[in-house]
N, CA, C and O atoms as CSV, one atom per row, in Angstrom:
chain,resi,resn,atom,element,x,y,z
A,1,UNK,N,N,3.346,92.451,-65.045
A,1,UNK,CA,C,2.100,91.719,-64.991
A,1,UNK,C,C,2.242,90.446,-64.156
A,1,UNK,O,O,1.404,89.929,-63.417
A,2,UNK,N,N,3.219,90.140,-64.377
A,2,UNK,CA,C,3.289,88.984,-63.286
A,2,UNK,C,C,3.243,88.693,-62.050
A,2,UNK,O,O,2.711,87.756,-61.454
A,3,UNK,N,N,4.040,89.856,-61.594
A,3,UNK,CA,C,3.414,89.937,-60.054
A,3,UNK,C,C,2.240,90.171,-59.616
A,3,UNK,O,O,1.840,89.553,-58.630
A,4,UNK,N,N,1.433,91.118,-60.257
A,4,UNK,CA,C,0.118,91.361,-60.174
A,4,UNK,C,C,-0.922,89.177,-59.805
A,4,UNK,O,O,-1.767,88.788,-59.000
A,5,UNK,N,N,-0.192,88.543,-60.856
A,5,UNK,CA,C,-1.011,87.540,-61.017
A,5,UNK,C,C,-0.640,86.717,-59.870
A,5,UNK,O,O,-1.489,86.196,-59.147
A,6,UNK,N,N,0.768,86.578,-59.673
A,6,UNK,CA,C,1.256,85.652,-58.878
A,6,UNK,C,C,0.891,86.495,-57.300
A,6,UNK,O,O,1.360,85.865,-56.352
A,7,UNK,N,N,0.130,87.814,-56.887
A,7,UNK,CA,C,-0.117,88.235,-56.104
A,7,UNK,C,C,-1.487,87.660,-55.295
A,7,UNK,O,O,-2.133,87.997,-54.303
A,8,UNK,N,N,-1.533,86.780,-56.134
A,8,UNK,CA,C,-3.678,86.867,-55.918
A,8,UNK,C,C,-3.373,85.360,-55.426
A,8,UNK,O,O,-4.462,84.890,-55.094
A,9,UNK,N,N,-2.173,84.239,-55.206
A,9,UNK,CA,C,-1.958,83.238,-54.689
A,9,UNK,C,C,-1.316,83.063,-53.369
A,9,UNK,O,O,-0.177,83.486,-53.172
A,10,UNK,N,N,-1.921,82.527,-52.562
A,10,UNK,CA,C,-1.705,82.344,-50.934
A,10,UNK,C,C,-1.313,81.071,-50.803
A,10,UNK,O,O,-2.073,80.112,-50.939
A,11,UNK,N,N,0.270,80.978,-50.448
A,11,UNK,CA,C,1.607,79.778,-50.166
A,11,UNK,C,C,1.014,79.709,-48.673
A,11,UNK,O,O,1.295,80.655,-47.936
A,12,UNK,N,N,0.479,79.009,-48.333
A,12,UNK,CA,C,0.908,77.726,-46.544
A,12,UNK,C,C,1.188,76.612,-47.286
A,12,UNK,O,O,0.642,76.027,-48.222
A,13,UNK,N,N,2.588,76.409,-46.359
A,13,UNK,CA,C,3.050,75.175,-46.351
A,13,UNK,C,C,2.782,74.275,-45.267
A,13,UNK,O,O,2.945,74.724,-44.132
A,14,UNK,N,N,2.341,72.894,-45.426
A,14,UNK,CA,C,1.838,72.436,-43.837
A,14,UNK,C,C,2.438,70.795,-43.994
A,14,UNK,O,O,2.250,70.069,-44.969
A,15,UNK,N,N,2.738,70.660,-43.508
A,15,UNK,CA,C,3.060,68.824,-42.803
A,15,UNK,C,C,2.098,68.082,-43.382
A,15,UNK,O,O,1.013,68.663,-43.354
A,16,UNK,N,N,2.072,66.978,-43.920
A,16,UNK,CA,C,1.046,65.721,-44.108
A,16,UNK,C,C,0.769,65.464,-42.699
A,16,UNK,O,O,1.517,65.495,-41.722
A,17,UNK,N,N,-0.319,65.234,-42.799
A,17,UNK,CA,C,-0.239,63.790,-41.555
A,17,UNK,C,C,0.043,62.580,-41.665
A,17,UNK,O,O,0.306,62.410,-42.855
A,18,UNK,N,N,0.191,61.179,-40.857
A,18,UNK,CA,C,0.455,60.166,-40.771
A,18,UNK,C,C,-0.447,59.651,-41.956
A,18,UNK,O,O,0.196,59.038,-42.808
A,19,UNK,N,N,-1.283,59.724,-42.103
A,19,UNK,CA,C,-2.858,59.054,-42.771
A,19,UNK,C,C,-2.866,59.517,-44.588
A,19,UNK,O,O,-3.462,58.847,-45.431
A,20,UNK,N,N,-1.934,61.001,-44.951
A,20,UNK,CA,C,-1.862,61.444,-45.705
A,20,UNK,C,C,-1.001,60.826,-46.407
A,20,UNK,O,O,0.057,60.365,-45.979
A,21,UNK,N,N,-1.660,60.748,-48.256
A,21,UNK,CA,C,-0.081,60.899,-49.144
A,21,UNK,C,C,-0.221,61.866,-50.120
A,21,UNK,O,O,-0.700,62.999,-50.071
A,22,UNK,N,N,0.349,61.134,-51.149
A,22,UNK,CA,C,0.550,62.746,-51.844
A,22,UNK,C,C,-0.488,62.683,-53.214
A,22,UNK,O,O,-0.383,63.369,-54.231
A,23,UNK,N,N,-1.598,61.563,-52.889
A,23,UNK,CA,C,-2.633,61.681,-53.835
A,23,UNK,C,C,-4.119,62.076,-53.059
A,23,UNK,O,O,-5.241,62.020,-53.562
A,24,UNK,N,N,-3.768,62.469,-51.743
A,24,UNK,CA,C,-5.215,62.972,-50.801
A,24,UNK,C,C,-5.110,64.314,-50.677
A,24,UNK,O,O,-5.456,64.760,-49.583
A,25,UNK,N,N,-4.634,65.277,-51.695
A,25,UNK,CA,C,-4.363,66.563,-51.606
A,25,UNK,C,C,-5.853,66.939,-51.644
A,25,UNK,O,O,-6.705,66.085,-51.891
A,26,UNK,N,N,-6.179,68.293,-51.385
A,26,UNK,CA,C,-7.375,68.821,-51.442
A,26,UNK,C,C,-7.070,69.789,-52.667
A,26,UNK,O,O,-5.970,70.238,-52.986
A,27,UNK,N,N,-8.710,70.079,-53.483
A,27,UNK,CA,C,-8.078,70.620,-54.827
A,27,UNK,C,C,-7.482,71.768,-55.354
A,27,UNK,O,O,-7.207,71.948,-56.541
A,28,UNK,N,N,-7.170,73.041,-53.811
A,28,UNK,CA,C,-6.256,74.079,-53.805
A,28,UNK,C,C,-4.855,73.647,-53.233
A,28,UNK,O,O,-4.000,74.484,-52.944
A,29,UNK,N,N,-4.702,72.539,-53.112
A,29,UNK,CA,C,-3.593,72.098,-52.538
A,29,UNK,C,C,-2.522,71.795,-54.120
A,29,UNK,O,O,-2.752,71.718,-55.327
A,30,UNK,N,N,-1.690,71.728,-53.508
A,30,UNK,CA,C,-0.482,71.486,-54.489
A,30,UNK,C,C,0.635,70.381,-53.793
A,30,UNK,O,O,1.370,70.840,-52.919
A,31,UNK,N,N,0.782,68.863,-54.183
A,31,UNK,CA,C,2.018,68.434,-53.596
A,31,UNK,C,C,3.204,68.288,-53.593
A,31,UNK,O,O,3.566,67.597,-54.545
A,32,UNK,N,N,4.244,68.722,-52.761
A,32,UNK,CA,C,5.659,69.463,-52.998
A,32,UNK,C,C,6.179,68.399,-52.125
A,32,UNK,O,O,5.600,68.080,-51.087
A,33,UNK,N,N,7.445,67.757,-52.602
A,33,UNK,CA,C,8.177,66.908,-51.907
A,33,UNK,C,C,8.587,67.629,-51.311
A,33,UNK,O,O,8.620,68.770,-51.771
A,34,UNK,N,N,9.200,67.344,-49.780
A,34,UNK,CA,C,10.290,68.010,-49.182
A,34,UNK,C,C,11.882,67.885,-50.030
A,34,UNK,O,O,12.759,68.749,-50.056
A,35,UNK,N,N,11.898,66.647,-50.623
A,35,UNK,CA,C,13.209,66.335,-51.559
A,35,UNK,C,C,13.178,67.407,-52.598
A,35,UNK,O,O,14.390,67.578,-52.735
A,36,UNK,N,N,12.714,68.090,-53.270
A,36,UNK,CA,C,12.535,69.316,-53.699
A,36,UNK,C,C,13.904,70.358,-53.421
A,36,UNK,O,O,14.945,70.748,-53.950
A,37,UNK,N,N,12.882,70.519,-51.895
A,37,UNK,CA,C,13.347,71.893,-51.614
A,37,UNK,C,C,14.815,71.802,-51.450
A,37,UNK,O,O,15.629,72.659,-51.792
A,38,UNK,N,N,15.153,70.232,-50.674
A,38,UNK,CA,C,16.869,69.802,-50.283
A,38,UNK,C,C,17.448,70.401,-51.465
A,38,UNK,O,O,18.019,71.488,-51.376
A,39,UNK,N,N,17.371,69.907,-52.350
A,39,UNK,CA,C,17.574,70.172,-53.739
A,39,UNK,C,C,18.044,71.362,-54.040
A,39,UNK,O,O,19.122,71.373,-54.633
A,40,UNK,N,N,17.386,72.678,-53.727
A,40,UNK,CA,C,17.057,73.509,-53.954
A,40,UNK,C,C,15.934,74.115,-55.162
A,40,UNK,O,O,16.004,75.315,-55.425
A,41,UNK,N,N,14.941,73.281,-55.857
A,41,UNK,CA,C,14.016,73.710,-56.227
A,41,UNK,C,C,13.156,74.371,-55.831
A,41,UNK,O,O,12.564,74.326,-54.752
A,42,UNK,N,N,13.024,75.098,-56.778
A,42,UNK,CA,C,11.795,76.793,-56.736
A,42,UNK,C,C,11.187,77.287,-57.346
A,42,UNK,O,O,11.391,78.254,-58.080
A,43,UNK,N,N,10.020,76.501,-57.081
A,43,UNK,CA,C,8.975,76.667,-58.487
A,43,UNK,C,C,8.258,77.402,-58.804
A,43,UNK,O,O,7.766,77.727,-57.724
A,44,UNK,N,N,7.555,78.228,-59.875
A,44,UNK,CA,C,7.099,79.464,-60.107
A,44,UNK,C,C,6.183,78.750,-61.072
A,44,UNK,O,O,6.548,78.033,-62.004
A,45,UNK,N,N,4.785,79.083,-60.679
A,45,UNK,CA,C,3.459,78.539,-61.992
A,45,UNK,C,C,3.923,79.900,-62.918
A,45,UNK,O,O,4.273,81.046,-62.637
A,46,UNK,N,N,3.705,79.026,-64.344
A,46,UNK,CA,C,3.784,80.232,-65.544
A,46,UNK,C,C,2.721,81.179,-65.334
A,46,UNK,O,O,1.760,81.085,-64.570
A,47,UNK,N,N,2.997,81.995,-66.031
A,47,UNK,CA,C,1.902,82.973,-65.797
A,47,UNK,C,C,0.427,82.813,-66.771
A,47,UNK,O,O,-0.673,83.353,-66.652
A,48,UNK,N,N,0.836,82.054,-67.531
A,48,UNK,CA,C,-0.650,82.118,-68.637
A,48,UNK,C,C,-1.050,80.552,-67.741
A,48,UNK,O,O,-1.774,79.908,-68.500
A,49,UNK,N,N,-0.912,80.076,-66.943
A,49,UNK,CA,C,-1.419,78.869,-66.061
A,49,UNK,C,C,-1.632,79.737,-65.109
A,49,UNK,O,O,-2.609,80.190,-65.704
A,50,UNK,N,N,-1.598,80.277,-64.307
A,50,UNK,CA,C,-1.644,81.292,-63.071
A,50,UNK,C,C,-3.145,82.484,-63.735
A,50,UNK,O,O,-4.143,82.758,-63.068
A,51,UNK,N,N,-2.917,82.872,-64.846
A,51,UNK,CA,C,-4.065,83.830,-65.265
A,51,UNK,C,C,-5.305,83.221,-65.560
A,51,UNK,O,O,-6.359,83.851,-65.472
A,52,UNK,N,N,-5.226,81.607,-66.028
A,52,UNK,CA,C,-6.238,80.676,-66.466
A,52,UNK,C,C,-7.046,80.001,-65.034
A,52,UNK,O,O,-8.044,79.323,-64.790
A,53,UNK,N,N,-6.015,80.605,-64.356
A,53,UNK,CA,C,-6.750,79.825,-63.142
A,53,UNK,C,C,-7.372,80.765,-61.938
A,53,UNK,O,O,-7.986,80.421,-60.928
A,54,UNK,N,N,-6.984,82.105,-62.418
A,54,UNK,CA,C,-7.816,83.320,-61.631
A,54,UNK,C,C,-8.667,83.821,-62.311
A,54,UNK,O,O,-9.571,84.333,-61.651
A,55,UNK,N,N,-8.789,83.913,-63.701
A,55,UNK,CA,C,-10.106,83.629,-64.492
A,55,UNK,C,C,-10.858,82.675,-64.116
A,55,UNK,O,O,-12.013,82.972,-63.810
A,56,UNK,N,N,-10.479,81.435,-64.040
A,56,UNK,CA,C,-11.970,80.345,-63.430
A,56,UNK,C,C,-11.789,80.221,-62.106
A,56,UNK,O,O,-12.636,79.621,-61.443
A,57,UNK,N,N,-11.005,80.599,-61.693
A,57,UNK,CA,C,-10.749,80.768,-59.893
A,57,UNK,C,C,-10.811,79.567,-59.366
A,57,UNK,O,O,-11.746,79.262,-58.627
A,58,UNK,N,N,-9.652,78.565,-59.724
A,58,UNK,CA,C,-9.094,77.074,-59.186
A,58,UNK,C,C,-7.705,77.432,-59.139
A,58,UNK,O,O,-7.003,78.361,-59.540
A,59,UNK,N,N,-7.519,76.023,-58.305
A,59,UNK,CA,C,-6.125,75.815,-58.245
A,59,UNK,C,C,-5.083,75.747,-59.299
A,59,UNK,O,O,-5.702,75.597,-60.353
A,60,UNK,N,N,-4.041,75.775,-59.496
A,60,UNK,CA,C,-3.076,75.001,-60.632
A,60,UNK,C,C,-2.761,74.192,-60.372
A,60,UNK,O,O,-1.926,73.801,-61.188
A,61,UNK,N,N,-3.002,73.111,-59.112
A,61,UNK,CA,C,-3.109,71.757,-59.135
A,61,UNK,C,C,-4.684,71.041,-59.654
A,61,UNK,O,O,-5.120,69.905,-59.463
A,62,UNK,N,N,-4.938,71.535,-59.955
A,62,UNK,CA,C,-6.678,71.341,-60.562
A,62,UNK,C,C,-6.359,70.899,-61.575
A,62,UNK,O,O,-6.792,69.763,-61.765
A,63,UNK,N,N,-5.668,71.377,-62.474
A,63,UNK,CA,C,-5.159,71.152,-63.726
A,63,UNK,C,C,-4.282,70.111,-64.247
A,63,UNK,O,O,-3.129,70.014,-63.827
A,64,UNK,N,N,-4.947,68.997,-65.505
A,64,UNK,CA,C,-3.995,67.517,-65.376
A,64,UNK,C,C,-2.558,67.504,-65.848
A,64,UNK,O,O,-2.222,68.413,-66.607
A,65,UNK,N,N,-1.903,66.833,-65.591
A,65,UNK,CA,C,-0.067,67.479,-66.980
A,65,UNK,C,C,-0.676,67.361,-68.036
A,65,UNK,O,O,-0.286,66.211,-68.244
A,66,UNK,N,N,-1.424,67.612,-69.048
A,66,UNK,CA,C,-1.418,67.224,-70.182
A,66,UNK,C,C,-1.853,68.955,-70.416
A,66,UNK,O,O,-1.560,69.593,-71.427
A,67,UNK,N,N,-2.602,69.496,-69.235
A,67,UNK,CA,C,-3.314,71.070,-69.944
A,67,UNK,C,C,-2.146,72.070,-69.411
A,67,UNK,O,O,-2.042,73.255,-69.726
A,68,UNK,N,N,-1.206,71.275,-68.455
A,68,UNK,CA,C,0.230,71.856,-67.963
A,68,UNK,C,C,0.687,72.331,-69.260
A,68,UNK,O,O,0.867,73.431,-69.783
A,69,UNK,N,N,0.814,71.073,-69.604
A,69,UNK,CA,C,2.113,70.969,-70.867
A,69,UNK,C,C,1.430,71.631,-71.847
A,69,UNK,O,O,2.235,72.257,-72.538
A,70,UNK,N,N,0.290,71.774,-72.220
A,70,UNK,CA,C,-0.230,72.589,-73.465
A,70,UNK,C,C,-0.034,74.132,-72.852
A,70,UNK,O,O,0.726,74.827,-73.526
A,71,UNK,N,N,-0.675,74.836,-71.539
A,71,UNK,CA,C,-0.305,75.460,-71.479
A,71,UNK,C,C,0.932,76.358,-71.770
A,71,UNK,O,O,1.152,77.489,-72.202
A,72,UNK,N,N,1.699,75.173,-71.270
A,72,UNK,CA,C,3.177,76.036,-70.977
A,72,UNK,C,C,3.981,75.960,-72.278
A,72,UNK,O,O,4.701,76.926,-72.529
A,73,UNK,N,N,3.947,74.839,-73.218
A,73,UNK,CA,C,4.050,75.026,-74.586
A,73,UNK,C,C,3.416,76.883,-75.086
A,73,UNK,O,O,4.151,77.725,-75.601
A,74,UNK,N,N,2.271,77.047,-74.824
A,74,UNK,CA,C,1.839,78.419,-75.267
A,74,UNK,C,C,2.467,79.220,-74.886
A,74,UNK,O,O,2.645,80.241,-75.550
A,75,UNK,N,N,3.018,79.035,-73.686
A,75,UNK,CA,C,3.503,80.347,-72.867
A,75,UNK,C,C,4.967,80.211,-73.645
A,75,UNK,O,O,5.357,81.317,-74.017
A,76,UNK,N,N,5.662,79.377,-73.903
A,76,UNK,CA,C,6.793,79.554,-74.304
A,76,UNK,C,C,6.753,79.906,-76.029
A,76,UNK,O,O,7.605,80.685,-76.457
A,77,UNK,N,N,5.931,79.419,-76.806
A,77,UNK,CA,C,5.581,80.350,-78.123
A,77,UNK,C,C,5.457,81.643,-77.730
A,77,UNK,O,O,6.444,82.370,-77.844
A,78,UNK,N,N,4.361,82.113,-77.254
A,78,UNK,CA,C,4.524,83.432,-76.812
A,78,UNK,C,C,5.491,83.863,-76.401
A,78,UNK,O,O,5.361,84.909,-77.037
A,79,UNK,N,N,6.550,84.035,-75.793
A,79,UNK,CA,C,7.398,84.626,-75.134
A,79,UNK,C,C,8.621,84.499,-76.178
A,79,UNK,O,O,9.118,85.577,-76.504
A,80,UNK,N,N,9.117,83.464,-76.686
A,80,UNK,CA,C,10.041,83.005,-77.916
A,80,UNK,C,C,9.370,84.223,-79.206
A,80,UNK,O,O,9.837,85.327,-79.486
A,81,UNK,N,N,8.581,83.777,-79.589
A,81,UNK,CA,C,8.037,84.653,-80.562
A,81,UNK,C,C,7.169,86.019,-80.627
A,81,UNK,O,O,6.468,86.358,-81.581
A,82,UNK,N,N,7.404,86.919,-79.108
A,82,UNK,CA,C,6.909,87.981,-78.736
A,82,UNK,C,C,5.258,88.060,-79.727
A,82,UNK,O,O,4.864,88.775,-80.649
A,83,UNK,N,N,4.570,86.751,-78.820
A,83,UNK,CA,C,2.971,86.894,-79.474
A,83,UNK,C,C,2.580,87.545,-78.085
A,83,UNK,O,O,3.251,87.939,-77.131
A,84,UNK,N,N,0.980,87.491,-78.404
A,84,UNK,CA,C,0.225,88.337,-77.948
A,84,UNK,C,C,-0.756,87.245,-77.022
A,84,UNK,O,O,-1.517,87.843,-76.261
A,85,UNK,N,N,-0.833,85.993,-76.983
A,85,UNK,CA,C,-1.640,84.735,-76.497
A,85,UNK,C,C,-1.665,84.960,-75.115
A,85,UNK,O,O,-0.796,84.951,-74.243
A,86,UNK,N,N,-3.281,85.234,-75.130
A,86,UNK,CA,C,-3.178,85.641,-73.317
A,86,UNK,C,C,-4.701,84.454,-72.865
A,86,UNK,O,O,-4.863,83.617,-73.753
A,87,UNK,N,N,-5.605,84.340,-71.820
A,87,UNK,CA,C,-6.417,83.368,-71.621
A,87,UNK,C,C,-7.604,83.597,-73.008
A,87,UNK,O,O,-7.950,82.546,-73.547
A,88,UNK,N,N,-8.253,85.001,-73.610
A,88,UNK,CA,C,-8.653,85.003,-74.488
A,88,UNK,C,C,-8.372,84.127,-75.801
A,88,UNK,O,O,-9.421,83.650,-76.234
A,89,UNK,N,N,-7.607,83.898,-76.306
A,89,UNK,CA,C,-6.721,82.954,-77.700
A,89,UNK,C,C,-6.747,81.783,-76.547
A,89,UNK,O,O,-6.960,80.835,-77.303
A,90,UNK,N,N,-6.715,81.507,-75.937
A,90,UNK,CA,C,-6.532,79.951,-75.346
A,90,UNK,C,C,-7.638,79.418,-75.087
A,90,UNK,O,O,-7.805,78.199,-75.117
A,91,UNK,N,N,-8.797,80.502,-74.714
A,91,UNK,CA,C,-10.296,80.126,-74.769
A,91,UNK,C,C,-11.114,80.028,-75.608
A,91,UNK,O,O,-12.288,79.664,-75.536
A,92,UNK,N,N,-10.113,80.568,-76.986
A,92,UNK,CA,C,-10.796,80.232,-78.092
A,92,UNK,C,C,-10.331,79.041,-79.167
A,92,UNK,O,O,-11.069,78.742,-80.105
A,93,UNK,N,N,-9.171,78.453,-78.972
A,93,UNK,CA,C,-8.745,77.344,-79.089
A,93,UNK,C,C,-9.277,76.416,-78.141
A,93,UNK,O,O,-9.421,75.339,-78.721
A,94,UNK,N,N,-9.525,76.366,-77.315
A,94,UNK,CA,C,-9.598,75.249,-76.344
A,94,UNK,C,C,-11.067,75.464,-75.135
A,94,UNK,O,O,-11.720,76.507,-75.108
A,95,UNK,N,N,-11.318,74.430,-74.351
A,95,UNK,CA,C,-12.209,74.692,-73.268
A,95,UNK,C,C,-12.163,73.852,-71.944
A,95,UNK,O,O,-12.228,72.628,-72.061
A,96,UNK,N,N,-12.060,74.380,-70.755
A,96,UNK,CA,C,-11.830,73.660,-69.749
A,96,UNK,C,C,-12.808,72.985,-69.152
A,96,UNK,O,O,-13.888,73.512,-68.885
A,97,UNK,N,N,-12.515,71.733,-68.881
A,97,UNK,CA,C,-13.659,70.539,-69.127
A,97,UNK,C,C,-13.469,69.738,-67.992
A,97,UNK,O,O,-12.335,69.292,-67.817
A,98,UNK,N,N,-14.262,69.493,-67.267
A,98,UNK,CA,C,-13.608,68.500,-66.365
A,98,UNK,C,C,-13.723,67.255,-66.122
A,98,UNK,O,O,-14.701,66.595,-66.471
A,99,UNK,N,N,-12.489,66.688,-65.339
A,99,UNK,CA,C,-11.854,65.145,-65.465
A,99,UNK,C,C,-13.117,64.357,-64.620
A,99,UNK,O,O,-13.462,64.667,-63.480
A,100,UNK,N,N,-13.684,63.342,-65.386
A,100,UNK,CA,C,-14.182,62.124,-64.721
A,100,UNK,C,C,-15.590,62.961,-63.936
A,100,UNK,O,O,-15.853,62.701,-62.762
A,101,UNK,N,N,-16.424,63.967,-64.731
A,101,UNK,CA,C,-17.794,64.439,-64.430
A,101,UNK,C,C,-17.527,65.535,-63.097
A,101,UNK,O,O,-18.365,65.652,-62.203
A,102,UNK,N,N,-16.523,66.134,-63.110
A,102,UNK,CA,C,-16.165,67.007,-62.154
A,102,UNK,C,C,-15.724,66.907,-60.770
A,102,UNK,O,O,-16.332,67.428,-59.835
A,103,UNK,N,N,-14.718,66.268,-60.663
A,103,UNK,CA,C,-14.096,65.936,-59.070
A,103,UNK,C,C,-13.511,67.044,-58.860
A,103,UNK,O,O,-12.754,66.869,-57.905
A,104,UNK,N,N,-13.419,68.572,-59.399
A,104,UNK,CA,C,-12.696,69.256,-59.112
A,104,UNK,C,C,-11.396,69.394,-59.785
A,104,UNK,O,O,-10.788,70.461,-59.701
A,105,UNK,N,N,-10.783,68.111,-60.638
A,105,UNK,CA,C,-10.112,68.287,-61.695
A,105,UNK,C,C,-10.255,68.393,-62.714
A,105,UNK,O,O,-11.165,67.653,-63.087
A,106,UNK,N,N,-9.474,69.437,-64.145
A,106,UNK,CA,C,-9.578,70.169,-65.512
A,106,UNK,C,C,-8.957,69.761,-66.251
A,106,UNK,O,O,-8.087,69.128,-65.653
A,107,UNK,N,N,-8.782,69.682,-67.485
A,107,UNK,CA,C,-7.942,69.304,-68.526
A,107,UNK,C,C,-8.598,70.302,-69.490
A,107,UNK,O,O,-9.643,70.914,-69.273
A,108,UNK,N,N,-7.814,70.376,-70.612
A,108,UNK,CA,C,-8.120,71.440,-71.964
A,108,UNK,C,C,-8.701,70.484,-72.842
A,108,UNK,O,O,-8.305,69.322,-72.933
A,109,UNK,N,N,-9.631,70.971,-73.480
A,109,UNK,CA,C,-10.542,70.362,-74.818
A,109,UNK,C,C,-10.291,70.829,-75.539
A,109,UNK,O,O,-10.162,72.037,-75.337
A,110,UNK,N,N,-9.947,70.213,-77.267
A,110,UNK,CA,C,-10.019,71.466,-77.988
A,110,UNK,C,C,-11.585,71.308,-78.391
A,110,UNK,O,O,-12.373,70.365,-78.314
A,111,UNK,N,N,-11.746,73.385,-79.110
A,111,UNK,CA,C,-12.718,73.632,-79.967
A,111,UNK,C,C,-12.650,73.249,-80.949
A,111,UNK,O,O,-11.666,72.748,-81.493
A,112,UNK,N,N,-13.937,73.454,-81.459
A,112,UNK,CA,C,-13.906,73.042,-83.286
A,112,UNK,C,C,-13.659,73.897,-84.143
A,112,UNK,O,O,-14.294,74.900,-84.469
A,113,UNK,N,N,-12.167,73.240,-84.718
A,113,UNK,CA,C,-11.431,73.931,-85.394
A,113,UNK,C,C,-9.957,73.164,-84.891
A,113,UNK,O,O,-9.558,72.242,-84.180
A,114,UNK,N,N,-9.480,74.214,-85.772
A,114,UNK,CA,C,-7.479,73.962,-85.156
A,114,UNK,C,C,-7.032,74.278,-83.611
A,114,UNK,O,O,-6.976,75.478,-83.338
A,115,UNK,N,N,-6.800,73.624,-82.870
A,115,UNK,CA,C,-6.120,73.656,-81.319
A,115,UNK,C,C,-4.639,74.286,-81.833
A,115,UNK,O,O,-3.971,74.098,-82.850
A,116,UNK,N,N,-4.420,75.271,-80.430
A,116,UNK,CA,C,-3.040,75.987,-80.476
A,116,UNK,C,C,-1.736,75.003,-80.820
A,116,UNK,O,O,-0.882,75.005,-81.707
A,117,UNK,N,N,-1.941,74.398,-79.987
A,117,UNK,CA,C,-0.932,73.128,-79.890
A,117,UNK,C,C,-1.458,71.673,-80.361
A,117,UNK,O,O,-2.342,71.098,-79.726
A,118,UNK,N,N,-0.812,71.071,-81.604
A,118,UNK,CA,C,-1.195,69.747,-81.895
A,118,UNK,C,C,-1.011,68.853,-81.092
A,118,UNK,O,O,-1.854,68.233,-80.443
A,119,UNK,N,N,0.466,68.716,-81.106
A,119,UNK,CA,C,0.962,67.679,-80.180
A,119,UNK,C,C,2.533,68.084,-79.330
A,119,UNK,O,O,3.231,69.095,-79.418
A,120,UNK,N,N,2.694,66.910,-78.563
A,120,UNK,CA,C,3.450,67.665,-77.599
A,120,UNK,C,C,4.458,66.239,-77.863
A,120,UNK,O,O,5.524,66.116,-77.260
């Protein structure tokens, strides 16, 4: 299943310009240090962040660290505890809401009731 998801995402990598930093990204953009890659870092979006975001069809830079980290908290219950938590159970715990009347950035709300994740 994963490839299937991680199939439906299109990598260009391109140069900043002079004028650019790394908070003028556009909101399918993602910003990747070059110090990274020296490194050798190689990053892979989880897959229940990758499925949440071809369901509403945005970026995973759209998304603030805080719905990162809840996410990926889920994804790692699930996978630790062979559950079943796919965007359905996360849409019913939670709702994607966006930052500051909609600039194109998301964060998770919870519903009313118990949220998957309390705290982090």
């Amino acid at each position: 299943m994963a490839e299937e998801v991680f199939s439906s995402f299109l990598c260009v990598l391109r140069a900043p310009s002079l004028l650019e930093g790394a908070s003028s990204c556009m909101s399918e953009e993602i910003t990747v240090y070059e110090a990274f890659f020296d490194y050798g870092f190689r990053g892979e979006v989880p897959s229940l962040i990758a499925e949440l975001c071809i369901f509403f069809r945005i970026s995973p830079s759209q998304l603030n660290p805080p719905a990162w980290r809840i996410l990926t908290a889920i994804q790692n219950l699930r996978d630790l505890e062979c559950l079943s938590f796919g965007v359905n159970e996360v849409l019913y715990a939670y709702h994607l809401a966006p930052i500051n009347g909609g600039e194109g950035h998301f964060h998770l709300r919870p519903q009313i009731g118990l949220p998957i994740v309390e705290k982090l």
